[in-house]
N, CA and C atoms of all chains as a GROMACS GRO file, in nm:
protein
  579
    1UNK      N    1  -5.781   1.712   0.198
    1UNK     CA    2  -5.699   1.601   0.248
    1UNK      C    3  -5.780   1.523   0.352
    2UNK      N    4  -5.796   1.382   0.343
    2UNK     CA    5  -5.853   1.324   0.446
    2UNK      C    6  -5.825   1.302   0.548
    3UNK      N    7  -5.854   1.288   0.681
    3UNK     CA    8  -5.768   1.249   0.809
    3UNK      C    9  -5.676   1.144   0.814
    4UNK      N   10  -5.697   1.061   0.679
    4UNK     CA   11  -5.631   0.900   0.694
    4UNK      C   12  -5.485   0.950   0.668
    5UNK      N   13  -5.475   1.026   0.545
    5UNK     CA   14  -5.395   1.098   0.492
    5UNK      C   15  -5.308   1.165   0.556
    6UNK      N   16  -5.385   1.303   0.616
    6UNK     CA   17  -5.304   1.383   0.739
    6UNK      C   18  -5.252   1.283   0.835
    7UNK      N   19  -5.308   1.171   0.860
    7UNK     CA   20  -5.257   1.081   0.966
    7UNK      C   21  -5.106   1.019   0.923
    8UNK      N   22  -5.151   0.984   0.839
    8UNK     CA   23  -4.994   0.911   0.776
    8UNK      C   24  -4.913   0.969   0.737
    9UNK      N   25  -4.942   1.135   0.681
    9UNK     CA   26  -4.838   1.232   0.722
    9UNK      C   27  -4.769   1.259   0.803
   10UNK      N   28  -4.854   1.305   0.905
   10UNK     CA   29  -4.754   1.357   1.040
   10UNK      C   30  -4.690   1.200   1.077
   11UNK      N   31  -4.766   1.015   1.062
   11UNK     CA   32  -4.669   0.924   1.069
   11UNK      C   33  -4.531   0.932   1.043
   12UNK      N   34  -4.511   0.969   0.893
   12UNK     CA   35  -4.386   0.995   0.819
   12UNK      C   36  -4.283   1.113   0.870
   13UNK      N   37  -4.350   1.227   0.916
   13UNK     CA   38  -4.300   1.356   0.984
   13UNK      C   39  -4.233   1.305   1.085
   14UNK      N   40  -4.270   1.215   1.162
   14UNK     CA   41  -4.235   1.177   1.340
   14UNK      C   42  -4.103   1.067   1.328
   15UNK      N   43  -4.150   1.018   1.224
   15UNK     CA   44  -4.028   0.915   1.162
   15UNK      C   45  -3.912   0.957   1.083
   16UNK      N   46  -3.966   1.045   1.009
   16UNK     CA   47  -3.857   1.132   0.946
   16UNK      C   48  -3.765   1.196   1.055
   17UNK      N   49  -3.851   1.266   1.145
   17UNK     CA   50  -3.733   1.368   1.212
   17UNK      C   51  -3.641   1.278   1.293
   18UNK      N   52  -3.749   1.134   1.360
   18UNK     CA   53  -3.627   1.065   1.400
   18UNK      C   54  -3.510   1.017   1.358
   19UNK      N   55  -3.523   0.991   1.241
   19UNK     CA   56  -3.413   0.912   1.161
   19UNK      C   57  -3.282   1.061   1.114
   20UNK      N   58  -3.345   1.200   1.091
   20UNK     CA   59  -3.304   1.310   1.062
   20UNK      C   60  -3.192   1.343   1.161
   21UNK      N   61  -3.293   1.301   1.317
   21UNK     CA   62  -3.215   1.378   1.413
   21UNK      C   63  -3.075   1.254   1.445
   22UNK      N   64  -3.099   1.133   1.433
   22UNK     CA   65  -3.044   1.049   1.442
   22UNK      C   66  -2.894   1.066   1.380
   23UNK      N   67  -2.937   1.051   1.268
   23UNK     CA   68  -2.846   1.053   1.121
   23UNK      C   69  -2.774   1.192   1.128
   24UNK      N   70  -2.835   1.339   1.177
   24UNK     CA   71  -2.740   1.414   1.244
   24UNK      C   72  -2.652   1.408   1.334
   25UNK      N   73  -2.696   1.341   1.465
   25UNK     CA   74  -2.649   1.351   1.549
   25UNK      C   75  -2.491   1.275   1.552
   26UNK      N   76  -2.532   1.156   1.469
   26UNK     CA   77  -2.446   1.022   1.398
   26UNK      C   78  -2.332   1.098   1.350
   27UNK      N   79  -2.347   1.175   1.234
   27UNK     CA   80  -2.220   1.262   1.134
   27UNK      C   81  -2.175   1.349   1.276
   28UNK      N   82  -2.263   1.427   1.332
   28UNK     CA   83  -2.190   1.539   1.439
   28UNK      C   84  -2.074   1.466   1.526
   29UNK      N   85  -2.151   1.380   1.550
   29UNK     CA   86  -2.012   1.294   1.629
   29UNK      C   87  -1.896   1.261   1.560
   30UNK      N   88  -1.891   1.177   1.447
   30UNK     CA   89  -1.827   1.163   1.342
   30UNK      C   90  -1.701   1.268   1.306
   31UNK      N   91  -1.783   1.374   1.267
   31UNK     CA   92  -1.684   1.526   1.236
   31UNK      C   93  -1.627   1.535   1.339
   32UNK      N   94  -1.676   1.531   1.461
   32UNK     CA   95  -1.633   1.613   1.581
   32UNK      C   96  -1.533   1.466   1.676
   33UNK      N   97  -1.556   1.376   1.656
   33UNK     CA   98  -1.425   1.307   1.667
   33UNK      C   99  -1.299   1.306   1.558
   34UNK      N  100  -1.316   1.346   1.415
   34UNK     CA  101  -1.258   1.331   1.335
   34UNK      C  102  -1.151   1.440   1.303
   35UNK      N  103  -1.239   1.505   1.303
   35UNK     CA  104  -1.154   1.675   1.269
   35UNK      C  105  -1.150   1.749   1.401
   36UNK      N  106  -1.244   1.791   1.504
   36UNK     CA  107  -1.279   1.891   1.574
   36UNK      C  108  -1.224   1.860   1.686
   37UNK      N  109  -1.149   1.760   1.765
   37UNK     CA  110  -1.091   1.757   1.871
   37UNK      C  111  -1.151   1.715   1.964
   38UNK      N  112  -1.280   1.638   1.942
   38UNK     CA  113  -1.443   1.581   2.044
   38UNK      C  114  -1.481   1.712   2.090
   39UNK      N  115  -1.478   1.832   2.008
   39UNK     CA  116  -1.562   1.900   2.097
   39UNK      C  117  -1.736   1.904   2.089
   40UNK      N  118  -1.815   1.969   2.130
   40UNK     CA  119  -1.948   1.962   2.138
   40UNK      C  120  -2.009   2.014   2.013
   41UNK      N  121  -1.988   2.141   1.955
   41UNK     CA  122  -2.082   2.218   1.917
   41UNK      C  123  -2.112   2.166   1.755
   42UNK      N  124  -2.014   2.033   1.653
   42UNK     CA  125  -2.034   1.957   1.592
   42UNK      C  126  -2.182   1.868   1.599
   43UNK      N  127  -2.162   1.823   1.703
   43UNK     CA  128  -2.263   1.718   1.742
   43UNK      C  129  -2.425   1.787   1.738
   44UNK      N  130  -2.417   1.916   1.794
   44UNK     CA  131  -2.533   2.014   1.819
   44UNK      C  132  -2.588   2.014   1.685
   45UNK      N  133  -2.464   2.131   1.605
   45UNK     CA  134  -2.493   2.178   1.489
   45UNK      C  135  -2.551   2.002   1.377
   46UNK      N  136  -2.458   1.943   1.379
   46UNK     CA  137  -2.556   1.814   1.313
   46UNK      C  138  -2.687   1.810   1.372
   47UNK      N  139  -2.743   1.790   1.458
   47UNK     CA  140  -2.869   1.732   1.514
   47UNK      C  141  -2.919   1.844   1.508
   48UNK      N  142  -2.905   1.955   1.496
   48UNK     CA  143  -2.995   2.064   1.486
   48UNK      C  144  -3.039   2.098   1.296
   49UNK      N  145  -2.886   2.061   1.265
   49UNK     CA  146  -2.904   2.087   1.118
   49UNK      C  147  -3.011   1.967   1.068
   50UNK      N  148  -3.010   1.851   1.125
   50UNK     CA  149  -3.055   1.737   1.073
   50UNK      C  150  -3.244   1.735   1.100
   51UNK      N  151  -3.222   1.789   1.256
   51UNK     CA  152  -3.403   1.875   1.296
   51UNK      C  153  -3.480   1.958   1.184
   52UNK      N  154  -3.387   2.032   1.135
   52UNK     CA  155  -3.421   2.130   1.027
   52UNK      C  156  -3.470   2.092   0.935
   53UNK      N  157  -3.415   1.978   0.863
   53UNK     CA  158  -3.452   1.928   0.708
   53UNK      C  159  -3.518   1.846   0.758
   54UNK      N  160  -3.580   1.761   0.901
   54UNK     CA  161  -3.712   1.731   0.904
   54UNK      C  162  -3.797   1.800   0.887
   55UNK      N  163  -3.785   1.925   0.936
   55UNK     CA  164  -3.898   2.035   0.984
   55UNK      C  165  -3.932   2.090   0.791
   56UNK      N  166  -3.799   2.106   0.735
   56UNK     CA  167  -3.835   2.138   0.589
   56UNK      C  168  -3.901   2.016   0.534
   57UNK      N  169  -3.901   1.908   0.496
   57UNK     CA  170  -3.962   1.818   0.487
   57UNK      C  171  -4.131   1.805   0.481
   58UNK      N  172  -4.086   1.803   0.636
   58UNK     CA  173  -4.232   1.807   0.694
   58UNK      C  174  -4.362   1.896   0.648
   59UNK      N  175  -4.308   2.020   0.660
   59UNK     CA  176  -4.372   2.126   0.548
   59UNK      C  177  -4.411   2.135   0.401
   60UNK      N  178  -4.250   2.068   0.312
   60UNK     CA  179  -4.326   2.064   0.219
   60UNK      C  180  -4.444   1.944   0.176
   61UNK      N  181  -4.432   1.870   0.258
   61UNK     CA  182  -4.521   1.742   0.266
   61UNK      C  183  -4.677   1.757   0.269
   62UNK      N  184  -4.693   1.870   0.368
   62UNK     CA  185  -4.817   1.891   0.421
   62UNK      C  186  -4.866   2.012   0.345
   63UNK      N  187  -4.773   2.083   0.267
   63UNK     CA  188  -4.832   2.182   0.190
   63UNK      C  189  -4.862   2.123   0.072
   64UNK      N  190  -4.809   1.981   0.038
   64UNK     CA  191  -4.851   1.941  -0.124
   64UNK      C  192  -4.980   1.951  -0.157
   65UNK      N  193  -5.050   1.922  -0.095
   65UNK     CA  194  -5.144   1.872  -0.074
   65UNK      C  195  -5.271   2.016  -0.142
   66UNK      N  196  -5.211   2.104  -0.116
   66UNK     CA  197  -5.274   2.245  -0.142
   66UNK      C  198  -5.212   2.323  -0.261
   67UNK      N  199  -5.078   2.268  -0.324
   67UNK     CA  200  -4.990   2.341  -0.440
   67UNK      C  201  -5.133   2.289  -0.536
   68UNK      N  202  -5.104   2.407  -0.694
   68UNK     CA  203  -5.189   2.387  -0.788
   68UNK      C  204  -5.049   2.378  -0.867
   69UNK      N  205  -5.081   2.238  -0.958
   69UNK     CA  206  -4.964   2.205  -1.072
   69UNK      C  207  -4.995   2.368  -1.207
   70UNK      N  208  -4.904   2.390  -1.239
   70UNK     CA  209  -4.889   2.557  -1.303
   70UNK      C  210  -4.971   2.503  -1.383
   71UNK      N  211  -4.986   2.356  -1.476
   71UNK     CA  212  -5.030   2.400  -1.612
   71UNK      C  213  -5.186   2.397  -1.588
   72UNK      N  214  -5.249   2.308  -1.467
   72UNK     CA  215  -5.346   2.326  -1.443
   72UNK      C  216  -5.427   2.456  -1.379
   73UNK      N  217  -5.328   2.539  -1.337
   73UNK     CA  218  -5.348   2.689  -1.286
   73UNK      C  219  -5.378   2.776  -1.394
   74UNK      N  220  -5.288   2.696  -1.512
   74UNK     CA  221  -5.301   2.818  -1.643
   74UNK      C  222  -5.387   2.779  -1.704
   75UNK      N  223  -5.484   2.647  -1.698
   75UNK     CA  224  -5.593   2.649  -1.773
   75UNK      C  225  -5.698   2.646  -1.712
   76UNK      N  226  -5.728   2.689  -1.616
   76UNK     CA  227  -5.830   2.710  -1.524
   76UNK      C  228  -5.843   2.864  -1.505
   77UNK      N  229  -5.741   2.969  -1.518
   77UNK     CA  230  -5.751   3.055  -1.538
   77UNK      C  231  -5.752   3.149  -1.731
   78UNK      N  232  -5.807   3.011  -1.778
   78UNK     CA  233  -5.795   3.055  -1.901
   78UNK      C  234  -5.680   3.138  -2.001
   79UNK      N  235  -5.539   3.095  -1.932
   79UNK     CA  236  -5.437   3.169  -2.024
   79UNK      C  237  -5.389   3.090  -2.134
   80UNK      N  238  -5.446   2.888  -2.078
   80UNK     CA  239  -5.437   2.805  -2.230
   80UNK      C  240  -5.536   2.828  -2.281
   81UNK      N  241   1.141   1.180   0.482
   81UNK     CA  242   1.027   1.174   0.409
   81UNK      C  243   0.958   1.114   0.479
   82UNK      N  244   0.916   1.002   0.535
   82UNK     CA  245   0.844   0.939   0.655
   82UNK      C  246   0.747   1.062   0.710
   83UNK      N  247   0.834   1.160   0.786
   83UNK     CA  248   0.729   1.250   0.872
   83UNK      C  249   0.720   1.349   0.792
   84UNK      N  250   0.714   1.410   0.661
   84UNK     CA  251   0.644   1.458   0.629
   84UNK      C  252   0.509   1.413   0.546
   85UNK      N  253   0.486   1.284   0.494
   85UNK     CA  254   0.371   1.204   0.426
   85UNK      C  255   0.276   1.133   0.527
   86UNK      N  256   0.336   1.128   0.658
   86UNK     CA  257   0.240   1.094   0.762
   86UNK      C  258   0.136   1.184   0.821
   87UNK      N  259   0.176   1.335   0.782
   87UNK     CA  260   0.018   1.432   0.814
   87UNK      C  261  -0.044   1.387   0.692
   88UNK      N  262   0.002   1.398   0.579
   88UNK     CA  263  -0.068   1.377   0.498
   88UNK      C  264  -0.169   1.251   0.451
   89UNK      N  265  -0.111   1.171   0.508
   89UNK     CA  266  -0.182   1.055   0.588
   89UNK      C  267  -0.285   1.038   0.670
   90UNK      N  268  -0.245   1.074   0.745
   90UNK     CA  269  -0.379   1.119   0.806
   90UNK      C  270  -0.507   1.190   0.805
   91UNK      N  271  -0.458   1.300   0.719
   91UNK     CA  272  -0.566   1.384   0.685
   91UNK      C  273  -0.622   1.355   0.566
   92UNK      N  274  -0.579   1.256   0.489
   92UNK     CA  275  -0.662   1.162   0.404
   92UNK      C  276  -0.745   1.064   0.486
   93UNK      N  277  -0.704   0.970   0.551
   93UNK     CA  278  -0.783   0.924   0.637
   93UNK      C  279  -0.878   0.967   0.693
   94UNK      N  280  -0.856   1.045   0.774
   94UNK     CA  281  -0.983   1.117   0.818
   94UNK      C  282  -1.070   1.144   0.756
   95UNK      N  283  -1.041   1.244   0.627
   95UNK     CA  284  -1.132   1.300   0.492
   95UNK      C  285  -1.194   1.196   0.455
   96UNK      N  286  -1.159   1.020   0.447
   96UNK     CA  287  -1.230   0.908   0.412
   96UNK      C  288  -1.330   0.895   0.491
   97UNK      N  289  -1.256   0.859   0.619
   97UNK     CA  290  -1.418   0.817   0.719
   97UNK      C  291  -1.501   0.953   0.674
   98UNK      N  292  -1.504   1.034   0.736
   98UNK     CA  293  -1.570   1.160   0.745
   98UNK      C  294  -1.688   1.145   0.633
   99UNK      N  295  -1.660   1.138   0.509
   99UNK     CA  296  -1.675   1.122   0.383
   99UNK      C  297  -1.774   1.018   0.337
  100UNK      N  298  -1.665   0.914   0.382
  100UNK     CA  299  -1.760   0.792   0.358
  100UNK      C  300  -1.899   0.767   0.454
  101UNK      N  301  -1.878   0.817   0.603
  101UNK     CA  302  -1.986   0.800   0.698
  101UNK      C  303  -2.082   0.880   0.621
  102UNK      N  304  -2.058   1.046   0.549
  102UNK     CA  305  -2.150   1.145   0.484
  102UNK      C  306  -2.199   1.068   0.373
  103UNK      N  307  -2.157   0.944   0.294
  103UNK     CA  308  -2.169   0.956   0.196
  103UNK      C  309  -2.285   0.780   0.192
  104UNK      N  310  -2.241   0.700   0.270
  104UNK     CA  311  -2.331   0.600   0.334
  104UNK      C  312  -2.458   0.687   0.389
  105UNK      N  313  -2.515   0.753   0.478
  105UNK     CA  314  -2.583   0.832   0.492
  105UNK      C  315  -2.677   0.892   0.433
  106UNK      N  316  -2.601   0.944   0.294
  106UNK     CA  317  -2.693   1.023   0.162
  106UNK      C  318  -2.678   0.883   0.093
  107UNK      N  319  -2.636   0.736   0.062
  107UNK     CA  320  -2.698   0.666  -0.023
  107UNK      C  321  -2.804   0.584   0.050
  108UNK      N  322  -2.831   0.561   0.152
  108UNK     CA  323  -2.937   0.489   0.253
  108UNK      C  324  -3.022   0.563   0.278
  109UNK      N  325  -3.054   0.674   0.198
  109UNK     CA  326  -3.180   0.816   0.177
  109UNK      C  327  -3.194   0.848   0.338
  110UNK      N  328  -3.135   0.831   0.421
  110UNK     CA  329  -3.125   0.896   0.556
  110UNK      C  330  -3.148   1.036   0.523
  111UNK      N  331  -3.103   1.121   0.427
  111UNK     CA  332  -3.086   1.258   0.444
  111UNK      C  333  -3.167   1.325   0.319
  112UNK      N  334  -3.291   1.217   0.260
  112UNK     CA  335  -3.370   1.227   0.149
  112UNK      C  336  -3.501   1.318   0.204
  113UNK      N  337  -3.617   1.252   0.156
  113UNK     CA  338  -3.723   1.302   0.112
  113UNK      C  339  -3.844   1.252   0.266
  114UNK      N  340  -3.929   1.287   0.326
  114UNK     CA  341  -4.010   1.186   0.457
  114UNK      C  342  -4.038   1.069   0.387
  115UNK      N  343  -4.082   1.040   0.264
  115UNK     CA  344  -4.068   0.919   0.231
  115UNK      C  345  -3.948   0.829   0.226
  116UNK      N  346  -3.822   0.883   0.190
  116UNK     CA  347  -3.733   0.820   0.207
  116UNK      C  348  -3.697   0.774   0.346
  117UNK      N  349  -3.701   0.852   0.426
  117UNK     CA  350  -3.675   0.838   0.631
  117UNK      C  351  -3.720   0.765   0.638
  118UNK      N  352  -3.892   0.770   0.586
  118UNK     CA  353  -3.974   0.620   0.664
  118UNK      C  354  -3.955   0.478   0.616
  119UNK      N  355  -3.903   0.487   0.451
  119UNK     CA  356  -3.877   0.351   0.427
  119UNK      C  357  -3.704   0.299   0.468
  120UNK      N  358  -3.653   0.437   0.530
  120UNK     CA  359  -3.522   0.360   0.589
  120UNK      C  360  -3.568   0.320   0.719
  121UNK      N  361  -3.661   0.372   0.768
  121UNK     CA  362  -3.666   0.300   0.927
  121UNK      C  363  -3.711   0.187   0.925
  122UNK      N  364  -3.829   0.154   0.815
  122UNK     CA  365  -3.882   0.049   0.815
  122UNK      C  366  -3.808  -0.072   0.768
  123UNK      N  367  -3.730  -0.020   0.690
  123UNK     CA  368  -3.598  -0.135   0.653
  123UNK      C  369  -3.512  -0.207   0.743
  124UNK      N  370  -3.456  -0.066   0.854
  124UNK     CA  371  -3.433  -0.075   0.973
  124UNK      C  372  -3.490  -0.171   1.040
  125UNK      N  373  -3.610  -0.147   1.061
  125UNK     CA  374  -3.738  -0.249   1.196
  125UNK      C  375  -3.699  -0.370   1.190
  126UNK      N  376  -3.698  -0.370   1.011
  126UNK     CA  377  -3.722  -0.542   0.966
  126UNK      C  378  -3.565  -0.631   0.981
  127UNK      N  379  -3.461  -0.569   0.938
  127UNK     CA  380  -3.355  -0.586   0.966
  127UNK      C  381  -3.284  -0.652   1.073
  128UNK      N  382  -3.330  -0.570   1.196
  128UNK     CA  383  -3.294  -0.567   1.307
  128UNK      C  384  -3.281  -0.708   1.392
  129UNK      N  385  -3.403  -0.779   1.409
  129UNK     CA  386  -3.405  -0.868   1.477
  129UNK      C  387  -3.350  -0.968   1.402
  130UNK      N  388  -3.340  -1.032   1.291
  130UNK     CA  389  -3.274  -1.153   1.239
  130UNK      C  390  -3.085  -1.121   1.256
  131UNK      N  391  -3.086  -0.982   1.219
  131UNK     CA  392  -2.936  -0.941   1.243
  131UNK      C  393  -2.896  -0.960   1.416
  132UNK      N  394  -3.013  -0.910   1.496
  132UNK     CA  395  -2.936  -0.974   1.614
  132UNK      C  396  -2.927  -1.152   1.628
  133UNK      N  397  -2.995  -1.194   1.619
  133UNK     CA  398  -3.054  -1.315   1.625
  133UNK      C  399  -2.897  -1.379   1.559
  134UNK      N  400  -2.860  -1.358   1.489
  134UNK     CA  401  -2.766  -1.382   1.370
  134UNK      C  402  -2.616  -1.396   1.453
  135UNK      N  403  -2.604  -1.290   1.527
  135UNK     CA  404  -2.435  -1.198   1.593
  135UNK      C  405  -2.468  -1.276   1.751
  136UNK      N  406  -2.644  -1.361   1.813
  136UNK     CA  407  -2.647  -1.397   1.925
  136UNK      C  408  -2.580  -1.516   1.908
  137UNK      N  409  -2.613  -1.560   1.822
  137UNK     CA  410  -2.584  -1.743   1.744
  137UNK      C  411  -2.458  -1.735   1.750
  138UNK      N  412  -2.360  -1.629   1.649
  138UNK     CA  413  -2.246  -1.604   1.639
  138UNK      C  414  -2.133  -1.619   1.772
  139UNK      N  415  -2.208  -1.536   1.887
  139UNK     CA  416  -2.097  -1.564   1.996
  139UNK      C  417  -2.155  -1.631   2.083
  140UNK      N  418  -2.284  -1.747   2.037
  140UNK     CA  419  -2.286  -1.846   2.115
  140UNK      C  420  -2.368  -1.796   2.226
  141UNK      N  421  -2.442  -1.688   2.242
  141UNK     CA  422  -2.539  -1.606   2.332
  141UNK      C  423  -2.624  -1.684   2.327
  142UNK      N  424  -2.701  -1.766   2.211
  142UNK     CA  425  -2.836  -1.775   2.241
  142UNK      C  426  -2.889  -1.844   2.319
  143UNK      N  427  -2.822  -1.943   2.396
  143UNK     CA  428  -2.858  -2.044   2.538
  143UNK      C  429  -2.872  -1.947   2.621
  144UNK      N  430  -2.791  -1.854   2.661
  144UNK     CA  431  -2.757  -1.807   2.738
  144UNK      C  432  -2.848  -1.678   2.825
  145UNK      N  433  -2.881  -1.604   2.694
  145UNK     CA  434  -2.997  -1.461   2.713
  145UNK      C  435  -3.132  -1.499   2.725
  146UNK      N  436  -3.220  -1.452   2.768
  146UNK     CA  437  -3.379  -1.511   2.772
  146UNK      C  438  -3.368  -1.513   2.669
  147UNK      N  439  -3.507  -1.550   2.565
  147UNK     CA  440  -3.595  -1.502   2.465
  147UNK      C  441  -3.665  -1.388   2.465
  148UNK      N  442  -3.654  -1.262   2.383
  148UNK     CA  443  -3.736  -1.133   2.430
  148UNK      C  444  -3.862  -1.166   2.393
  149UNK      N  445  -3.943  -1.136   2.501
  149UNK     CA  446  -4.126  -1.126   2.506
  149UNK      C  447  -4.130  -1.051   2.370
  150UNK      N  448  -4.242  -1.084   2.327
  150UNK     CA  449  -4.280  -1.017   2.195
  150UNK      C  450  -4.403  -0.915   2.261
  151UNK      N  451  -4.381  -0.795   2.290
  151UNK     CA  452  -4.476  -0.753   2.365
  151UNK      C  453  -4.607  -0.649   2.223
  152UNK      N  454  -4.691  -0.698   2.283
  152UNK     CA  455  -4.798  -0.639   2.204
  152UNK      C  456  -4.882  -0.462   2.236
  153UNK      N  457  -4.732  -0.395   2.190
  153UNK     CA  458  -4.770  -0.238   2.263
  153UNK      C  459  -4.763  -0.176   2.123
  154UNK      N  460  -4.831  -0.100   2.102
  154UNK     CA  461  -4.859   0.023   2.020
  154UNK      C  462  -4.836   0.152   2.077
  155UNK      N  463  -4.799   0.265   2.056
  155UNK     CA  464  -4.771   0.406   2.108
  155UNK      C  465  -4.854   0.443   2.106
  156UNK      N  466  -4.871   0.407   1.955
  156UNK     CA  467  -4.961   0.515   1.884
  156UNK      C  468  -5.127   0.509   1.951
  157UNK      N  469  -5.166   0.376   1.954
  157UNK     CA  470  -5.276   0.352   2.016
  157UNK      C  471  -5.320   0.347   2.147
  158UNK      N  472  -5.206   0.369   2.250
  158UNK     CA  473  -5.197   0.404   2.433
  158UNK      C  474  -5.206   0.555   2.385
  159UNK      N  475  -5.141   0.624   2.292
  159UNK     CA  476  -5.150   0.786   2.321
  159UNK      C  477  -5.313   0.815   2.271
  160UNK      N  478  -5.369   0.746   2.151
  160UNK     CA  479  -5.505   0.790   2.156
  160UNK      C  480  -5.608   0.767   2.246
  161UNK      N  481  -5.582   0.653   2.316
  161UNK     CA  482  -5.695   0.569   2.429
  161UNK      C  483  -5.658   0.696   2.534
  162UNK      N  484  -5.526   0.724   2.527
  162UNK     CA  485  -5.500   0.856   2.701
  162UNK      C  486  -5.574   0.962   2.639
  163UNK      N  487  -5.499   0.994   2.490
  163UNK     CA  488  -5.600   1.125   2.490
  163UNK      C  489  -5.790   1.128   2.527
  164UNK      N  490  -5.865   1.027   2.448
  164UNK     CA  491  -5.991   0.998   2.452
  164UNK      C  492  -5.998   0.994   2.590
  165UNK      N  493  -5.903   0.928   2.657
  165UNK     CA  494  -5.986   0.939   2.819
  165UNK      C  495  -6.018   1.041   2.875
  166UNK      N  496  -5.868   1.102   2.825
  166UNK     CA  497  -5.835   1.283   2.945
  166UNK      C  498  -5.989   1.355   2.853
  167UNK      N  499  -6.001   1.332   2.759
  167UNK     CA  500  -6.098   1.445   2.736
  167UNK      C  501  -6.277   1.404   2.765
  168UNK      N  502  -6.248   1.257   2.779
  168UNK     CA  503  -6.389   1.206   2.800
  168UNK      C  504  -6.399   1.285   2.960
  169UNK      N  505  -6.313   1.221   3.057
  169UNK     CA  506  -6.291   1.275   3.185
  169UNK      C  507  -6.344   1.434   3.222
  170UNK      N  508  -6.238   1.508   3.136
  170UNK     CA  509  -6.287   1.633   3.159
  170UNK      C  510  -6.424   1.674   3.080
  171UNK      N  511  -6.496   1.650   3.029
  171UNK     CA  512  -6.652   1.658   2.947
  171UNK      C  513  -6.742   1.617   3.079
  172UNK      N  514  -6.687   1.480   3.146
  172UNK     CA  515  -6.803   1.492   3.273
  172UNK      C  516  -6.756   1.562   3.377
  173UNK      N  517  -6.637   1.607   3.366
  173UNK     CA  518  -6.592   1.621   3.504
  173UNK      C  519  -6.687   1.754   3.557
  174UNK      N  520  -6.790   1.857   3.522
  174UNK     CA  521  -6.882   1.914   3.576
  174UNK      C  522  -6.974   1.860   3.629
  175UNK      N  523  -7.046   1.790   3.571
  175UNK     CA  524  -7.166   1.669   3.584
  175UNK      C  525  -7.092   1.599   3.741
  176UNK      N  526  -6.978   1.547   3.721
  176UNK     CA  527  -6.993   1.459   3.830
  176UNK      C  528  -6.965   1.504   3.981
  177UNK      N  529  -6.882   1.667   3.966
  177UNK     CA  530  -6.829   1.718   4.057
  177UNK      C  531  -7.016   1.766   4.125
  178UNK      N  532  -7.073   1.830   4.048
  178UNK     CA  533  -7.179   1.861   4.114
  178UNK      C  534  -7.256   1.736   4.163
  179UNK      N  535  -7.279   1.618   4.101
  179UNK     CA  536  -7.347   1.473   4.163
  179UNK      C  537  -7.264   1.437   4.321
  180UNK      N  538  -7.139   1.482   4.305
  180UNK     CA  539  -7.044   1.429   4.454
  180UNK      C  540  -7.076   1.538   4.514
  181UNK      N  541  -7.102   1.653   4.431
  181UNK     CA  542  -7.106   1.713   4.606
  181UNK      C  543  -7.231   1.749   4.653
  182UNK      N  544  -7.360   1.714   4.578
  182UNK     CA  545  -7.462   1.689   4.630
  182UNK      C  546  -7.518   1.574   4.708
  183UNK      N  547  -7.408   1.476   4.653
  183UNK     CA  548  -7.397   1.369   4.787
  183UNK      C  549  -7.365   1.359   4.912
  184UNK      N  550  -7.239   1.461   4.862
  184UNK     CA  551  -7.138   1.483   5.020
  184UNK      C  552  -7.233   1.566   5.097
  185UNK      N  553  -7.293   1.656   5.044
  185UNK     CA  554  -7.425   1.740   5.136
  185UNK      C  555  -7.520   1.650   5.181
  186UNK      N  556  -7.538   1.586   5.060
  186UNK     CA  557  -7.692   1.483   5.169
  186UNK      C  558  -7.651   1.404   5.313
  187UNK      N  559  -7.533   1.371   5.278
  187UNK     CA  560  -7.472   1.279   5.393
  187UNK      C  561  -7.425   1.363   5.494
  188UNK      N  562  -7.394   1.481   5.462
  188UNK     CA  563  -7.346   1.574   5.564
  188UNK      C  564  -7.502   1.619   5.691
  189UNK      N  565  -7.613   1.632   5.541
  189UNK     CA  566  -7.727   1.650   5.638
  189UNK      C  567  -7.759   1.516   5.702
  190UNK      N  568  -7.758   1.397   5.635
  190UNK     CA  569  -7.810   1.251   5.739
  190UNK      C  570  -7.717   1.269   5.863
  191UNK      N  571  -7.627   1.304   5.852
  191UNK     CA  572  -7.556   1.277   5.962
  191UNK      C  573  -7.606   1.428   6.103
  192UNK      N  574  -7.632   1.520   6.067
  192UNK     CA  575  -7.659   1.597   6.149
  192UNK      C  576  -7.783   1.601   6.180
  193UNK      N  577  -7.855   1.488   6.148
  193UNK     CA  578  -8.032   1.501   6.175
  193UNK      C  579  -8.030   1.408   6.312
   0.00000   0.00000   0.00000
């Protein structure tokens, strides 16, 4: 992977989680005025849940980069 | 009948917003792929200023508020110039501590001669 690459990765990572944590935090409030009585732990659990699937994201992003597509695995190891 | 279709009322309502806010959300790829995040923010960026520009006109603001400076800042490029410094800094910072304080000695001796 080139640095230009890794660069514009972690770009997308930093942007992602913002918009993630955002867009959690957004619904947590949402639920938690809606159903939950304004209490807090809505708002948390969104923005934490929403941190998360940046952080999953983010990972599988930066691991693509290193996956081997199967069919090319299977013919490089000679099982085609 | 009135008060009994009015919980029920409500708790349709609610289930809408709730719903619909979840469901605006997952169609504006907010809750997609890092590619999706970044082309909602960037949609976002672009959005933004003609939409205010738009709602200033609307209530007649725009005499009224300055014009915002268009300021020419990058993050991204103040956090690399700080990093490059802090580490240029600390690379001499041996070199120069010993040059100052072989100065501060020479002057310490001019002065006691």
């Amino acid at each position: 992977m080139s640095e230009k690459e890794l660069g514009q990765k972690w770009d997308r990572c930093l942007a992602d989680g913002v918009i993630k944590l955002g867009t959690g935090l957004g619904l947590g409030i949402v639920f938690s005025v809606v159903f939950f009585k304004r209490r807090t732990w809505p708002i948390t659990l969104g923005s934490g849940m929403g941190l998360g699937m940046a952080y999953a994201n983010c990972q599988t992003d930066l691991r693509l980069h290193y996956l081997v597509p199967k069919k090319q695995w299977l013919i490089h190891s000679n099982h085609i | 009948m009135a008060a009994k279709i009015f919980p029920v009322i409500k708790l349709a309502t609610k289930v809408t917003l709730a719903g619909g806010a979840l469901y605006v959300a997952h169609d504006s790829g907010l809750l997609g792929t890092s590619k999706q995040g970044f082309e909602a923010l960037e949609r976002a960026r672009a959005a933004i200023p003609p939409a205010m520009e738009e709602w200033m006109k609307y209530f007649g603001l725009e005499a009224q508020l300055p014009a915002v400076p268009k300021v020419e800042f990058s993050p991204v490029q103040a956090w690399n110039s700080g990093v490059r410094t802090s580490i240029s800094a600390l690379s001499e910072a041996p070199r120069k501590a010993s040059e100052y304080s072989t100065r501060g000695l020479q002057y310490v001796k001019d002065l006691a001669k």
